[in-house]
Wavefront OBJ file of the C-alpha trace (Angstrom):
o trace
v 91.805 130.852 139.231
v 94.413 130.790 136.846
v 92.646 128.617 134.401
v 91.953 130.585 131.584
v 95.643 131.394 131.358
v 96.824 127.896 131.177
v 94.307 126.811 128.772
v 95.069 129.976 126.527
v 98.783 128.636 126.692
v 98.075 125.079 125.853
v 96.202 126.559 122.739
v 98.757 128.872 121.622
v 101.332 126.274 122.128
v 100.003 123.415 120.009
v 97.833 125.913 117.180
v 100.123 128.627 116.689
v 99.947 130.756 113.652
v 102.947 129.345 111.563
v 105.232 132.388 109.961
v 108.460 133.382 108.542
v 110.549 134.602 111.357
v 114.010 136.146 110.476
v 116.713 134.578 111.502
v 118.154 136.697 114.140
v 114.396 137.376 115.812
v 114.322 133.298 115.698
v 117.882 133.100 117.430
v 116.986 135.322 120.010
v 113.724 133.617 121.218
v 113.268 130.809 123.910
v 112.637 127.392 122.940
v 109.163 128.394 124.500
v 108.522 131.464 122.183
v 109.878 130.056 118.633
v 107.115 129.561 116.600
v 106.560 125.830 115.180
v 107.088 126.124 111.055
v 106.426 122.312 109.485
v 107.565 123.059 106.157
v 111.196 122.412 104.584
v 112.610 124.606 101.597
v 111.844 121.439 99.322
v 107.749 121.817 100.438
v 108.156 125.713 99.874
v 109.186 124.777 96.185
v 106.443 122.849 95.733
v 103.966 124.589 97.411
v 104.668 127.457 94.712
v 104.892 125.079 92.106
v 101.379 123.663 92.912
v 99.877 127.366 93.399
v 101.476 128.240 90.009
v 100.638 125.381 87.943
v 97.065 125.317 89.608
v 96.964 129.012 88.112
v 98.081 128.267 85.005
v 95.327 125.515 84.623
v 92.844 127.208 85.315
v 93.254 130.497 83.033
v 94.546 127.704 79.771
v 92.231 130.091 77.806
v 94.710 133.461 78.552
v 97.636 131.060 77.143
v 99.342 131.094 73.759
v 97.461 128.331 71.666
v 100.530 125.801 71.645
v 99.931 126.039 75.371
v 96.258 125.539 75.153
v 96.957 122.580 72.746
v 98.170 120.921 75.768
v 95.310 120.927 77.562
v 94.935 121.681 81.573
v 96.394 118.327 83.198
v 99.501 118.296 80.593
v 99.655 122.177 80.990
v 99.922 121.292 85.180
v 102.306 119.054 84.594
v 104.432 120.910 82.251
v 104.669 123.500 85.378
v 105.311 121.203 87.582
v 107.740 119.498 85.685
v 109.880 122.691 85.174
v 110.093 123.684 88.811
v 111.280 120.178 89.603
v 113.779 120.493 86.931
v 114.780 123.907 88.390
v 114.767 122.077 92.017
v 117.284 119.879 90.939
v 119.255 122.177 88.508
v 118.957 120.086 85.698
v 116.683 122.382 83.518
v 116.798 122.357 79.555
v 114.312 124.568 77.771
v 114.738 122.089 74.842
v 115.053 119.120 76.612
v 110.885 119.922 78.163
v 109.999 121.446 75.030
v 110.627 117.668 73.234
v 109.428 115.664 76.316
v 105.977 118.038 75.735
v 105.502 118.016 72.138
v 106.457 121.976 72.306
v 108.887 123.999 69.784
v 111.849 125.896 71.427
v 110.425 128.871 70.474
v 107.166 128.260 71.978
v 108.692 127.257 75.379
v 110.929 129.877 75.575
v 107.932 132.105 75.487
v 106.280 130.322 78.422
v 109.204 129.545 80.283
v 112.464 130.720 78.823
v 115.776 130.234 81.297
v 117.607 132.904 79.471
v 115.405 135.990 79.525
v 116.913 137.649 82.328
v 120.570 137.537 81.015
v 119.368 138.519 77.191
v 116.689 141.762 79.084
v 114.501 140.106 76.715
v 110.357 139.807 77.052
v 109.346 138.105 80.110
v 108.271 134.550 79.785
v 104.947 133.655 80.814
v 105.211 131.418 83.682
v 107.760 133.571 85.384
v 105.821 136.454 84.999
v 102.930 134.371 86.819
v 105.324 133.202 89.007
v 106.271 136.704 90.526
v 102.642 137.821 90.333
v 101.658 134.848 93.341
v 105.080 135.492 95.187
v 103.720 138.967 95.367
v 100.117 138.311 96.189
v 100.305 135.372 98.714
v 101.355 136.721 102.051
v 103.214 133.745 103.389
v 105.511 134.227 99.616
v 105.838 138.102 99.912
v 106.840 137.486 103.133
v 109.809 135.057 102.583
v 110.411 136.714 99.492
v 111.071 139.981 101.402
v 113.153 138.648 104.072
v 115.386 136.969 101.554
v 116.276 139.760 99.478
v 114.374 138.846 96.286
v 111.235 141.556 96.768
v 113.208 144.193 94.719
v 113.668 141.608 91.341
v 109.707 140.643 91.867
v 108.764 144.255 91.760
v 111.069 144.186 89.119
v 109.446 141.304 87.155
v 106.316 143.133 87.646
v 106.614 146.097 86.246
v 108.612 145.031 83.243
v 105.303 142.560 82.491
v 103.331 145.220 83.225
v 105.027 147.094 80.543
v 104.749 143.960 78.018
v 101.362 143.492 78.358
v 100.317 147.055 77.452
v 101.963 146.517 74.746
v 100.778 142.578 73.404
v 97.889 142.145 71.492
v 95.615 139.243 74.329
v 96.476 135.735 73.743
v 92.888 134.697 72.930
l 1 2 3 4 5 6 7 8 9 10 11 12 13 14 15 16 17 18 19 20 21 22 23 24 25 26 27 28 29 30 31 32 33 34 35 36 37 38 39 40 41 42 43 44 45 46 47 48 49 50 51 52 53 54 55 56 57 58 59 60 61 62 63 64 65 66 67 68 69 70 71 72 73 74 75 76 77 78 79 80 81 82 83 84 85 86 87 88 89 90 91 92 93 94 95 96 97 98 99 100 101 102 103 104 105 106 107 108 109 110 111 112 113 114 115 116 117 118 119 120 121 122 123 124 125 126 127 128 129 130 131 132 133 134 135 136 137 138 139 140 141 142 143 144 145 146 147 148 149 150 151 152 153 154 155 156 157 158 159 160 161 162 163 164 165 166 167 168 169 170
């Protein structure tokens, strides 16, 4: 008697569904009841960096032809190589656009750094970049409880307004 109970505890102790839990919830819980979340804000970044650049990749053929030029393993790392830059605040839109063999202007299209402060088109990759923090659950989710869900919608919208507009990339 009793046995199904403990077993069902030993389970949900050791494969627990890992999610975002607010601070204050977290706080509040028993050491017993907190659930068990592996990753670091470093493995977060890089997760979405991965998804991203995977994304990219894969659609080269919706890119701007400079970007296509690159081909899908330089395109990947291009991605990846401007989310570590962000990481470690040391990004230079002219700096990647020599290291890749891009123009300024070409970059700045893909993945400008001063398009929110100028309200000017949306870059590419951001614009990618808020489309999978909005459709993976575990992003939306920690994009919610941090306060950035309003400036994806945001993002959105405004891209969704650009590309009604733009002729396809093809």
């Amino acid at each position: 008697e009793g046995e199904r109970e403990r077993i069902q505890t030993i389970i949900n102790r050791n494969l627990i569904k890992e999610k975002f839990v607010p601070f204050p919830e977290a706080h509040s819980q028993t050491d017993d009841e907190t659930p068990s979340c592996s990753g670091t804000d470093e493995e977060f970044g890089k997760s979405l960096a991965e998804i991203v650049a995977k994304e990219k990749a894969d659609h080269i053929k919706q890119q701007r032809r400079a970007i296509q030029a690159l081909g899908k393993e330089r395109l990947k790392q291009l991605v990846l190589c401007i989310f570590e830059d962000i990481h470690g605040c040391g990004y230079s839109d002219g700096k990647v656009a020599k290291d890749f063999g891009l123009s300024k202007a070409t970059l700045s299209r893909f993945a400008g750094s001063q398009w929110h402060e100028k309200e000017t088109s949306i870059p590419d990759l951001w614009l990618n970049t808020a489309q999978v923090l909005s459709e993976n659950s575990t992003f939306k989710e920690v994009v919610k409880e941090t306060g950035f869900w309003k400036q994806v919608k945001a993002t959105l919208e405004k891209g969704t307004q650009r590309r009604a507009k733009e002729p396809s990339h093809e």
